[in-house]
Each structure stands twice: as structure tokens, then as C-alpha cells.
FIROVO-363824 format. One record per residue: residue in three letters; residue number from 1; x, y, z of N, C-alpha, C, O in turn. Coordinates in steps of 0.2 Angstrom, whole numbers, plus 2048, in hexadecimal, padded with zeros to 3 digits. Layout:
BEGIN
<pt aa="ALA" i="NUM" n_px="X" n_py="Y" n_pz="Z" ca_px="X" ca_py="Y" ca_pz="Z" c_px="X" c_py="Y" c_pz="Z" o_px="X" o_py="Y" o_pz="Z"/>
...
//
This chain:
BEGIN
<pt aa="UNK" i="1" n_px="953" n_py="667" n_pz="E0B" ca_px="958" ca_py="668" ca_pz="E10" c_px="95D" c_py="662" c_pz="E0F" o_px="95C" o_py="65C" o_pz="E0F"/>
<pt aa="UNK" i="2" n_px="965" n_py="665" n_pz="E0F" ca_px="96A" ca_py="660" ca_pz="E0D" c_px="96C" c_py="65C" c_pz="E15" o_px="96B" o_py="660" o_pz="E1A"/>
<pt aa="UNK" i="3" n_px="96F" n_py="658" n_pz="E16" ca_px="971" ca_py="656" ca_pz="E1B" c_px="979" c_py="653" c_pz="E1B" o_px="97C" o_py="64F" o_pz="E17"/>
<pt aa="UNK" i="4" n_px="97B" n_py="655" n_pz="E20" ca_px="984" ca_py="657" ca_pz="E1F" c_px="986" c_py="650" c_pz="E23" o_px="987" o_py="651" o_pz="E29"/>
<pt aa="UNK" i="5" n_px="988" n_py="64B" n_pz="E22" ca_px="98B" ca_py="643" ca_pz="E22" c_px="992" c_py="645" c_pz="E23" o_px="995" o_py="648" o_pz="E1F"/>
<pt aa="UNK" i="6" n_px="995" n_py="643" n_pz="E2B" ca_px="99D" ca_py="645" ca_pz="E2D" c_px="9A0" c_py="63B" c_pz="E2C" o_px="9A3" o_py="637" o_pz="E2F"/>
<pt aa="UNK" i="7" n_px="99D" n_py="639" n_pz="E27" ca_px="9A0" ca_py="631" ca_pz="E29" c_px="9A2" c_py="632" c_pz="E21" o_px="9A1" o_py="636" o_pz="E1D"/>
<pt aa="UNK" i="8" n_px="9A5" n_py="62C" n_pz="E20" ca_px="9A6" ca_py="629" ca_pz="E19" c_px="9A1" c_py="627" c_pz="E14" o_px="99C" o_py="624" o_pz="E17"/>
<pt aa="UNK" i="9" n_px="9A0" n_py="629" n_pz="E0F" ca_px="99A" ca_py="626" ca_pz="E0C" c_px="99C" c_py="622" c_pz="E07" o_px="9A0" o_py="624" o_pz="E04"/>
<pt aa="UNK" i="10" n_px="999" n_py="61B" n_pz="E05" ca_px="99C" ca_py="616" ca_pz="E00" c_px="998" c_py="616" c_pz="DFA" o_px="993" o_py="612" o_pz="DF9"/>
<pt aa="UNK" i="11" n_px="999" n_py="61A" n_pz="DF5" ca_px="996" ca_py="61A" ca_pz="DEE" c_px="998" c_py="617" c_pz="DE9" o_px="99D" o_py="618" o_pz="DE6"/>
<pt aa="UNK" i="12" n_px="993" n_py="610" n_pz="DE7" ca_px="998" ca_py="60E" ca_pz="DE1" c_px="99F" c_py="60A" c_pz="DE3" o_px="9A3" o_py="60A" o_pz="DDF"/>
<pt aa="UNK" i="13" n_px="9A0" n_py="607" n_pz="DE9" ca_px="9A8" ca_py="606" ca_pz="DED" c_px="9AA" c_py="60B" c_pz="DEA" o_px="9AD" o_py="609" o_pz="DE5"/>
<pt aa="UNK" i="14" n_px="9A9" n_py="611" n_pz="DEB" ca_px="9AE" ca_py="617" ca_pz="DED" c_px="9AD" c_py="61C" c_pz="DF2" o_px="9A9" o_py="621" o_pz="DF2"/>
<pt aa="UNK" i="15" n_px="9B2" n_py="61C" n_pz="DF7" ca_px="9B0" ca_py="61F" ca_pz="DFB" c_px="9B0" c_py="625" c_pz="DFC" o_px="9B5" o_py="628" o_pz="DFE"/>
<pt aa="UNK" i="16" n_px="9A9" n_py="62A" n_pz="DFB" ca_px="9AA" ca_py="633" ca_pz="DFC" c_px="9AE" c_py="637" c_pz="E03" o_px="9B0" o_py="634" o_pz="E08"/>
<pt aa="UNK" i="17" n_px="9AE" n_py="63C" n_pz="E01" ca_px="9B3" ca_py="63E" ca_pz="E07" c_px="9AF" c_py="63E" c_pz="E0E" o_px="9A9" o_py="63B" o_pz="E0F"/>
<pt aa="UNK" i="18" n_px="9B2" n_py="640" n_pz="E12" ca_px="9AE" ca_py="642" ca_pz="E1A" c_px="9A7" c_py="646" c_pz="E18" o_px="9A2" o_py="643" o_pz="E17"/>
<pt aa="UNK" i="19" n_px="9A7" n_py="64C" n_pz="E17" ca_px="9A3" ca_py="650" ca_pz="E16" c_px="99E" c_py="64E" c_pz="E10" o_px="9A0" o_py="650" o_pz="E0A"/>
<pt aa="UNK" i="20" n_px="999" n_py="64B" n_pz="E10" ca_px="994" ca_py="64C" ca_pz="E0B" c_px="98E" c_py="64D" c_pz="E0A" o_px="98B" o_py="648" o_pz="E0B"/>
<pt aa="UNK" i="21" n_px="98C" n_py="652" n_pz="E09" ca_px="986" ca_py="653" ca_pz="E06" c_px="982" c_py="64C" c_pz="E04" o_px="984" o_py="648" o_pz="E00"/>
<pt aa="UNK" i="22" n_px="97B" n_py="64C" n_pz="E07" ca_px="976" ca_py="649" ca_pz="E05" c_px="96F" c_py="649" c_pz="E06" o_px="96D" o_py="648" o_pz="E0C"/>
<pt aa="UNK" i="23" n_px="96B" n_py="649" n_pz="E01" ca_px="962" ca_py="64B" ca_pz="E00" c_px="961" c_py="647" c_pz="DFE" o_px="965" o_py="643" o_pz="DFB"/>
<pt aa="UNK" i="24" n_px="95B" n_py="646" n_pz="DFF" ca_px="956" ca_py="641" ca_pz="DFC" c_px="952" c_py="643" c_pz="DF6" o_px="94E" o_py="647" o_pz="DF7"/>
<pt aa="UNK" i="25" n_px="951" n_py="640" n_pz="DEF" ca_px="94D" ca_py="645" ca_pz="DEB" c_px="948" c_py="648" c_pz="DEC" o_px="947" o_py="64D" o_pz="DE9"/>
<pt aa="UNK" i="26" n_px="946" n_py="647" n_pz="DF0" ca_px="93D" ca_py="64A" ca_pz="DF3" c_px="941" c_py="653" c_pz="DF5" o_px="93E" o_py="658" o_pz="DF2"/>
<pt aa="UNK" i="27" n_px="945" n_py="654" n_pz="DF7" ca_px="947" ca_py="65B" ca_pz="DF7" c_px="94E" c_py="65E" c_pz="DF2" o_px="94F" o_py="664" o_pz="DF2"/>
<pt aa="UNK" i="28" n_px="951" n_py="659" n_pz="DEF" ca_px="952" ca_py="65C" ca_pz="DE8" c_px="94D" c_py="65E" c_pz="DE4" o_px="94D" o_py="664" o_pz="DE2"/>
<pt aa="UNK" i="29" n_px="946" n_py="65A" n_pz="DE3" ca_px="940" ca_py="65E" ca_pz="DDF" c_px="93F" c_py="662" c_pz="DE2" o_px="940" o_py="667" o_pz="DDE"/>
<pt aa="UNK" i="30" n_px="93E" n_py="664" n_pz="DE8" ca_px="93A" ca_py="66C" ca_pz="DEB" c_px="941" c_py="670" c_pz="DEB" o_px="940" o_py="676" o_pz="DEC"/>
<pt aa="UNK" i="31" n_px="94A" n_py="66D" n_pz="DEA" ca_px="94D" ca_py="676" ca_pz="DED" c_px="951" c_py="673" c_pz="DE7" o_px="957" o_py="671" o_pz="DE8"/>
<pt aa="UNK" i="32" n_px="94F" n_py="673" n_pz="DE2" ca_px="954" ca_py="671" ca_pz="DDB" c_px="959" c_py="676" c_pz="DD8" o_px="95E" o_py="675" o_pz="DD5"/>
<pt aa="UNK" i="33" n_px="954" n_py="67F" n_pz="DD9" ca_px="95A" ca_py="684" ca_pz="DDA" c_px="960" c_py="687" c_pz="DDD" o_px="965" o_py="689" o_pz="DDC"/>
<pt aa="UNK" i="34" n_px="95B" n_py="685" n_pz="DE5" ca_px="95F" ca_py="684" ca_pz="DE9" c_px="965" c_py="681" c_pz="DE9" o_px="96A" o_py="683" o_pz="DEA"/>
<pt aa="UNK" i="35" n_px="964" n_py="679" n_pz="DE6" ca_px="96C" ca_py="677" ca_pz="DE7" c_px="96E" c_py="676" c_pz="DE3" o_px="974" o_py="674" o_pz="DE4"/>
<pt aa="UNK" i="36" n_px="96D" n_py="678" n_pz="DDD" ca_px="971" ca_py="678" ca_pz="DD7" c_px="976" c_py="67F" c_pz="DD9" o_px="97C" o_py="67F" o_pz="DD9"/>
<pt aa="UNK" i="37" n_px="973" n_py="685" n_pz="DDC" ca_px="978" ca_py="68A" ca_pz="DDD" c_px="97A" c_py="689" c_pz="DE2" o_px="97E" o_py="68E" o_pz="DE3"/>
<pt aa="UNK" i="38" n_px="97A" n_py="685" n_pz="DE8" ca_px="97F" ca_py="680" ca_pz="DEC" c_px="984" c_py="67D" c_pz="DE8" o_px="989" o_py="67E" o_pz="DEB"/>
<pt aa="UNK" i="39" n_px="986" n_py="679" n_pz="DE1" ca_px="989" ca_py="675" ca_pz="DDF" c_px="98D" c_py="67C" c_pz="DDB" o_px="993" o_py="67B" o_pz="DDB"/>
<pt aa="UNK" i="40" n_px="98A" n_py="680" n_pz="DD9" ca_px="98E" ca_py="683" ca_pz="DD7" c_px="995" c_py="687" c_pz="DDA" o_px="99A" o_py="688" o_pz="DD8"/>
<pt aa="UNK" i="41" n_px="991" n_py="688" n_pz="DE2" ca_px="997" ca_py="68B" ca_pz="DE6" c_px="99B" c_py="687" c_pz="DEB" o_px="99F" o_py="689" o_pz="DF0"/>
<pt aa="UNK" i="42" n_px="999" n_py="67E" n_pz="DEA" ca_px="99C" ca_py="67B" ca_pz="DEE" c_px="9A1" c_py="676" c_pz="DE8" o_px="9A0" o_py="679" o_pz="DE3"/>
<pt aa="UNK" i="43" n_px="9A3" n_py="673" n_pz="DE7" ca_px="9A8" ca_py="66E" ca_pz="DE5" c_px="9A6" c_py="666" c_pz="DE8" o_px="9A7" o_py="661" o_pz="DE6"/>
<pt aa="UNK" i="44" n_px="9A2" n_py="667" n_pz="DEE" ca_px="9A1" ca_py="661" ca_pz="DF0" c_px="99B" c_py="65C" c_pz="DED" o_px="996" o_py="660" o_pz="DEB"/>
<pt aa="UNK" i="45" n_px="99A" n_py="657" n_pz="DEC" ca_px="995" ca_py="654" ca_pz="DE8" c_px="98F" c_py="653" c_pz="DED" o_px="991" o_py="653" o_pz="DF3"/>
<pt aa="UNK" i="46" n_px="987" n_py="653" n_pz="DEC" ca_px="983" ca_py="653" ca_pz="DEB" c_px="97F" c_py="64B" c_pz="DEC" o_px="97C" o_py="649" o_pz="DE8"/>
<pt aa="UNK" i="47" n_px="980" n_py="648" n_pz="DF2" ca_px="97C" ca_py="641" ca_pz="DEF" c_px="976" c_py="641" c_pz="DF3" o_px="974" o_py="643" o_pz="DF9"/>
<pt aa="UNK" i="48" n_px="973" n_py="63F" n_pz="DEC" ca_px="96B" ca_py="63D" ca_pz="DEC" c_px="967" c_py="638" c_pz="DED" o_px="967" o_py="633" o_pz="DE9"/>
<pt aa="UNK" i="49" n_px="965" n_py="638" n_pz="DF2" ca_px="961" ca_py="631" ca_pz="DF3" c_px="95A" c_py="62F" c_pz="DF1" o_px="955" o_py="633" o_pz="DEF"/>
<pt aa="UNK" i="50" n_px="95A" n_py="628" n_pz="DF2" ca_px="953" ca_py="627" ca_pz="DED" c_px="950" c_py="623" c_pz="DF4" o_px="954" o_py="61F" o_pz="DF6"/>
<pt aa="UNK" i="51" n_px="94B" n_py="623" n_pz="DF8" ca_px="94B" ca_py="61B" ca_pz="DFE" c_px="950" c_py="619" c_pz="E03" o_px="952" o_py="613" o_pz="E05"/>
<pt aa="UNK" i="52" n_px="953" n_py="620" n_pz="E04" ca_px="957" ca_py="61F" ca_pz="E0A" c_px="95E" c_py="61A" c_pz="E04" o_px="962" o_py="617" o_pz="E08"/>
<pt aa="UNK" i="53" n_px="960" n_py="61A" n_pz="DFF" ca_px="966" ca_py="617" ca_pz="DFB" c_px="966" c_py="61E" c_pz="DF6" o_px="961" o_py="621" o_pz="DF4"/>
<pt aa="UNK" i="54" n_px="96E" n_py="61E" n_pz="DF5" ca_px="970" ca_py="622" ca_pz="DF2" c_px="971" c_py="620" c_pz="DE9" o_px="975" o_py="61C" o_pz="DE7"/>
<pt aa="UNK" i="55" n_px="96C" n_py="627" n_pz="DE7" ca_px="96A" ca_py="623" ca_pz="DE1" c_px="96E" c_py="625" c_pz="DDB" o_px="96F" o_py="621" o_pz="DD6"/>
<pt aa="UNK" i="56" n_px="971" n_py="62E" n_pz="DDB" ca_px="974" ca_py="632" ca_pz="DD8" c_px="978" c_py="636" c_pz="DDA" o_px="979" o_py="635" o_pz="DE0"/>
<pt aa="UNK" i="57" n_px="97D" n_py="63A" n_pz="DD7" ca_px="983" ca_py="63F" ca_pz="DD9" c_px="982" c_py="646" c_pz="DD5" o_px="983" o_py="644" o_pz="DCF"/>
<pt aa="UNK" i="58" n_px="982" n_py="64B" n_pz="DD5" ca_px="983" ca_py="650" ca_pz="DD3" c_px="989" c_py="653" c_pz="DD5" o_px="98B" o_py="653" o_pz="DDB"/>
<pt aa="UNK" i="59" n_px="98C" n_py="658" n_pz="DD0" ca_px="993" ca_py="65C" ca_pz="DD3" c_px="990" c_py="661" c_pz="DCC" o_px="98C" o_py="660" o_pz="DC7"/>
<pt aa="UNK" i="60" n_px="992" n_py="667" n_pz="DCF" ca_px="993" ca_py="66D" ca_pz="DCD" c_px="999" c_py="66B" c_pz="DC6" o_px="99C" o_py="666" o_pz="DC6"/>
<pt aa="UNK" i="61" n_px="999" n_py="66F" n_pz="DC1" ca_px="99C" ca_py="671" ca_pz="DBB" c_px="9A2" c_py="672" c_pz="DBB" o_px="9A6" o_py="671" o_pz="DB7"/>
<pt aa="UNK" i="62" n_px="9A4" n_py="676" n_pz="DC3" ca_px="9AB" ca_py="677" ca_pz="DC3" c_px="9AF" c_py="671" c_pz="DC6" o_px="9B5" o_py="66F" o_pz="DC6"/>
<pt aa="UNK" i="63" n_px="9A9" n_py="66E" n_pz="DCA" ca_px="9AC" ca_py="667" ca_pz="DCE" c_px="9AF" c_py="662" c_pz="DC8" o_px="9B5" o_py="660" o_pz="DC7"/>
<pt aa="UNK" i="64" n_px="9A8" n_py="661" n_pz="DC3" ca_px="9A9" ca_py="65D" ca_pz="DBF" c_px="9B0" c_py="65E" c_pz="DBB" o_px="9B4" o_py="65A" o_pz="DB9"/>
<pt aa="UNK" i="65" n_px="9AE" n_py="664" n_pz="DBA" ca_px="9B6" ca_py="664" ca_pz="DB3" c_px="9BC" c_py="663" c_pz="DB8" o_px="9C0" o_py="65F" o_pz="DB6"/>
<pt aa="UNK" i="66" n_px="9BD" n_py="664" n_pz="DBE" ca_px="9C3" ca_py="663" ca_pz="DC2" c_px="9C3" c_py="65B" c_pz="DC2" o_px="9C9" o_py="659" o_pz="DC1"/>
<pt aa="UNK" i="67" n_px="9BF" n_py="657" n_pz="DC2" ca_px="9BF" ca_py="652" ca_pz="DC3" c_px="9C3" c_py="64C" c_pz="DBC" o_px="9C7" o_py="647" o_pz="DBD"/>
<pt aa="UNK" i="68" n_px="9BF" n_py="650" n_pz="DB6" ca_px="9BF" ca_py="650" ca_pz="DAF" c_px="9C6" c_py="651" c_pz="DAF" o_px="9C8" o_py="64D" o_pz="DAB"/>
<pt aa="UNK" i="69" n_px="9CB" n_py="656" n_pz="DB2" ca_px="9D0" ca_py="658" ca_pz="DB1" c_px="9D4" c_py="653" c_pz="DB2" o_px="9D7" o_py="650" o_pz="DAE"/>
<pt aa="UNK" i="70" n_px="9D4" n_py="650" n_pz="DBA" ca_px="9D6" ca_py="64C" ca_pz="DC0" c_px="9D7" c_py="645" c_pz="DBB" o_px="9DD" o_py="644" o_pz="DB9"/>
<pt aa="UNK" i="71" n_px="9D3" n_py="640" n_pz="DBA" ca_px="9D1" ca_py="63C" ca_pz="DB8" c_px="9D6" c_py="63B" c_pz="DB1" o_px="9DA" o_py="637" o_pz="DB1"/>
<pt aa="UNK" i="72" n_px="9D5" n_py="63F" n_pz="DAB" ca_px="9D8" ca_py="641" ca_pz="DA5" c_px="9E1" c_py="640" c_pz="DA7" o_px="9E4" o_py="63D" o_pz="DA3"/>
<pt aa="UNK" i="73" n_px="9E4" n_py="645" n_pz="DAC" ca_px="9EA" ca_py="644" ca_pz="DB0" c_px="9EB" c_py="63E" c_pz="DB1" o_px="9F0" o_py="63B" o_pz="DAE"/>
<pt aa="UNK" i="74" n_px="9E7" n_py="63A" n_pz="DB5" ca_px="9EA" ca_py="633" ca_pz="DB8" c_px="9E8" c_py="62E" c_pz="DB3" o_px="9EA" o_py="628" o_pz="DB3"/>
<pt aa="UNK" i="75" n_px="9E4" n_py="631" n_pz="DAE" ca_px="9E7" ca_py="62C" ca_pz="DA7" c_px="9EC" c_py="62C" c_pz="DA3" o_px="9F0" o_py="628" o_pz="DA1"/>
<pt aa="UNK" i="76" n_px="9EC" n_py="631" n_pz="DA1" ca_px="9F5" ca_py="633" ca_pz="D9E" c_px="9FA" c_py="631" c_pz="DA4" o_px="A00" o_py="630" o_pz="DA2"/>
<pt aa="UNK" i="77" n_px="9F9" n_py="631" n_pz="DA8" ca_px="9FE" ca_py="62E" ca_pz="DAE" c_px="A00" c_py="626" c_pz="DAD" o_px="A06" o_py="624" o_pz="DAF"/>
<pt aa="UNK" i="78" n_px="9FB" n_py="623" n_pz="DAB" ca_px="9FA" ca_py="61D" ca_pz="DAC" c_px="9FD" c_py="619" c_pz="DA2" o_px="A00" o_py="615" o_pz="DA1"/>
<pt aa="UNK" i="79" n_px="9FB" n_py="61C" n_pz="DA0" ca_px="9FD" ca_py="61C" ca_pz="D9A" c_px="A02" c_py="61D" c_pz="D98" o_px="A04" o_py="61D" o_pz="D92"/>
<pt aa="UNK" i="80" n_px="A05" n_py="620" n_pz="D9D" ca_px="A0E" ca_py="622" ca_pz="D9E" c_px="A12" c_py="61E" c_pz="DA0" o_px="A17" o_py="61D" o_pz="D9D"/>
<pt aa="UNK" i="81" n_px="A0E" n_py="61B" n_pz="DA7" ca_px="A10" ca_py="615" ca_pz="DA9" c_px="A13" c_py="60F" c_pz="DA6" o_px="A19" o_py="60D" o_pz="DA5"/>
<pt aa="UNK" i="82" n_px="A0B" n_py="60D" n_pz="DA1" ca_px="A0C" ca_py="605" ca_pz="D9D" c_px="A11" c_py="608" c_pz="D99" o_px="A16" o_py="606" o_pz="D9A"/>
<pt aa="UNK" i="83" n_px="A12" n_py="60D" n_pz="D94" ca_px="A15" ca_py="60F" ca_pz="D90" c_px="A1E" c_py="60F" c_pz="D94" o_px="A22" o_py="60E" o_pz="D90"/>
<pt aa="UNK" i="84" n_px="A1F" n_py="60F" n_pz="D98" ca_px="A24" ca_py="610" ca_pz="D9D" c_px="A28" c_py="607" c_pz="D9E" o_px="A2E" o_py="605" o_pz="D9D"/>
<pt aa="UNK" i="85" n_px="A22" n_py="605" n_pz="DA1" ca_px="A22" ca_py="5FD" ca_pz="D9F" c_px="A26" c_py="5F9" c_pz="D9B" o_px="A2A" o_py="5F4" o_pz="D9C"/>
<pt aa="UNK" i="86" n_px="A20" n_py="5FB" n_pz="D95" ca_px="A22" ca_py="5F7" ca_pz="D90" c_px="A29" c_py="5FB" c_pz="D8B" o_px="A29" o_py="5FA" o_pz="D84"/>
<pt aa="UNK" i="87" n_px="A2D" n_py="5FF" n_pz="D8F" ca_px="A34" ca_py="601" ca_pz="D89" c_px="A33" c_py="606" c_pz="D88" o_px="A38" o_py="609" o_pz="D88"/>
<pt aa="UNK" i="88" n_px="A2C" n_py="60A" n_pz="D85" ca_px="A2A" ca_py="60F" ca_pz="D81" c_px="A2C" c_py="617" c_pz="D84" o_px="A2C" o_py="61C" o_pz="D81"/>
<pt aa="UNK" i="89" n_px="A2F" n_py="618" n_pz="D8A" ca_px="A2D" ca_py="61D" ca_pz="D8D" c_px="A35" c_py="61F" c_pz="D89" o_px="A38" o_py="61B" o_pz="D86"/>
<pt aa="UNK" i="90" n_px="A38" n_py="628" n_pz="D8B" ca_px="A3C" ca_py="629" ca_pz="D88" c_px="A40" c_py="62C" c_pz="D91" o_px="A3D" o_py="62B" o_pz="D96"/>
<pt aa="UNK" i="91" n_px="A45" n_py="62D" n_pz="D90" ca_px="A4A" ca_py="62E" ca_pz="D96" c_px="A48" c_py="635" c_pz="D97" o_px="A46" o_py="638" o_pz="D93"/>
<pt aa="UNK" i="92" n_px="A49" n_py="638" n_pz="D9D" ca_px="A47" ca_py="63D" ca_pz="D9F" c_px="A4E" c_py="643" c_pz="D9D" o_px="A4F" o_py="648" o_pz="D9B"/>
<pt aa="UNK" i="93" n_px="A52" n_py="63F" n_pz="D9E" ca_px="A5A" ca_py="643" ca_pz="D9D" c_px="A5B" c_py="645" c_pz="D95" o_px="A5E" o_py="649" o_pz="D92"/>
<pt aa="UNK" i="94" n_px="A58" n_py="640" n_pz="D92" ca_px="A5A" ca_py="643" ca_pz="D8B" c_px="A55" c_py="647" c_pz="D89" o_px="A57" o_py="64B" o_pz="D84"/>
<pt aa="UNK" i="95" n_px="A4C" n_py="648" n_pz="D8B" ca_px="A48" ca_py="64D" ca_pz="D8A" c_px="A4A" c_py="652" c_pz="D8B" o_px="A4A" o_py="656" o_pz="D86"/>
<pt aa="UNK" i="96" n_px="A4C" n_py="654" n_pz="D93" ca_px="A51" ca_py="659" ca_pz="D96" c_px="A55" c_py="65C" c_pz="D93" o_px="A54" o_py="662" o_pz="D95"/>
<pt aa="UNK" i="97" n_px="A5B" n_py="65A" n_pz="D8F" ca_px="A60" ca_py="65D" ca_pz="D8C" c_px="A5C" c_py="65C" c_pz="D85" o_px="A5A" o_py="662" o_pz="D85"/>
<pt aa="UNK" i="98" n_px="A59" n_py="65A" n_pz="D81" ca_px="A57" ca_py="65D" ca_pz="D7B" c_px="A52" c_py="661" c_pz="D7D" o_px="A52" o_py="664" o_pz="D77"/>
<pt aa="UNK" i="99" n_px="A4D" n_py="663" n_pz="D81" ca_px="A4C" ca_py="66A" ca_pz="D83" c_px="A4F" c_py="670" c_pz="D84" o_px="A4D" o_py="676" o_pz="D83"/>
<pt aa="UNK" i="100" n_px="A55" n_py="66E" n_pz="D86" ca_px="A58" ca_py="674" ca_pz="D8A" c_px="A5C" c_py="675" c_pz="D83" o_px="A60" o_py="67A" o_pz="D82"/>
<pt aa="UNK" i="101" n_px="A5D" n_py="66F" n_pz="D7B" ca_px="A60" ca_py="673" ca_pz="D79" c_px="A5D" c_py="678" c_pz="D75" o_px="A5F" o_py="67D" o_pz="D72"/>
<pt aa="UNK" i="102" n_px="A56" n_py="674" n_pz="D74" ca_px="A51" ca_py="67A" ca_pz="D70" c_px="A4F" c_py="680" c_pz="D73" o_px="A4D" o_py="685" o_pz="D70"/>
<pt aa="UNK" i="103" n_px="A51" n_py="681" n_pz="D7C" ca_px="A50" ca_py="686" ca_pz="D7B" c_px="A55" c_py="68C" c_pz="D7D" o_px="A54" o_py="692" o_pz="D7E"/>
<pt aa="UNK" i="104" n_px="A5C" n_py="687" n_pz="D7F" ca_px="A62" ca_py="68B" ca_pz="D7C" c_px="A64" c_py="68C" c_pz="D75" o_px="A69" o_py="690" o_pz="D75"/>
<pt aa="UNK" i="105" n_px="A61" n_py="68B" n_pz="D6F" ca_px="A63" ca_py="68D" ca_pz="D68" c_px="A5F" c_py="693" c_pz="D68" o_px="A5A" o_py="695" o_pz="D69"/>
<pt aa="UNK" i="106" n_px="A65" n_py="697" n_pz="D65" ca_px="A64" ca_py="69E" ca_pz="D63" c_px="A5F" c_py="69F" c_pz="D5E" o_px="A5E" o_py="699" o_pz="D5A"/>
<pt aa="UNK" i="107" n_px="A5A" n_py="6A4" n_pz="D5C" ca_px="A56" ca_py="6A4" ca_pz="D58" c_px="A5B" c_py="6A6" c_pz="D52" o_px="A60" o_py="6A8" o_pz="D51"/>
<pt aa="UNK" i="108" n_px="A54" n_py="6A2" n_pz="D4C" ca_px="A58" ca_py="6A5" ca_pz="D44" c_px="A57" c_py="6AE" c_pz="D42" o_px="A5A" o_py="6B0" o_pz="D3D"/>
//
């Protein structure tokens, strides 16, 4: 039986949204089908307690990879940045017109 938390939850100092899901292992072993096909059709993460302390997190495969997506963006973001920083970055105005000239040239 999952139990539905309307508060903030602090995992790790991060805090999950309003809405979270959370069980105790003792009934992830007995409905492990069960919420595995919950995670499949929810995006919301799954925390697992061990002794009343939350011990684990599960998300679903599509959670995960959106995450994996998410995550991957805001390093290329960030690596944008320091690059932007330190001179490396190129001007947006000249990427602009050397695009628009490659794709105003006529084909050979």
C-alpha cells in the first residue's frame, strides 16, 4: 500500500515535489509487480523506506531517461557558460548569417 505525502520531502538535500509516493520495503516485497507497473505509468518517483527513513528511489524508464535527457541539457548548458566565460564562446550574429549563408547557397 503506497502512501500519498502533500508536503515536501527532503532527499539527499533535494527536495521532491509535493506529491510523493512513498512505501516501506515490507510492501514493495509483497506488490513489487504492482508498482513496478505503477512506475511504468506514473513519471513520479517511488521512495522507499527502510525504518521509517527513506532508504531508495525508484522512477520508471521513461522517468529515468527524461531525466537522463534533463540533466545531460543542463551540462551542455553549463559548459556553455564557462566556455562563454573564458572568450571561447562564438557570437550568435555571425553563426546566424553563416547559416543563413549555407542555406541561401544554391545547390551545385
Amino acid at each position: 500500500m503506497s502512501l500519498v505525502v502533500q508536503s515536501e520531502v527532503q532527499l539527499g538535500g533535494v527536495k521532491m515535489g509535493k506529491l510523493s509516493n512513498i512505501i516501506p520495503v515490507s510492501d514493495l516485497r509483497q506488490d513489487a509487480a504492482k508498482l513496478l507497473k505503477q512506475l511504468q505509468n506514473d513519471k513520479e518517483p517511488l521512495i522507499i523506506t527502510q525504518r521509517g527513513r527513506a532508504t531508495a528511489v525508484m522512477l520508471g524508464v521513461d522517468a529515468y531517461e527524461e531525466l537522463e535527457h534533463d540533466k545531460e541539457i543542463l551540462r551542455l548548458l553549463t559548459k556553455g557558460e564557462r566556455e562563454i566565460d573564458a572568450g571561447k564562446g562564438y557570437d550568435l550574429d555571425i553563426i546566424l548569417a553563416e547559416a543563413d549563408a549555407i542555406i541561401n547557397k544554391e545547390p551545385l
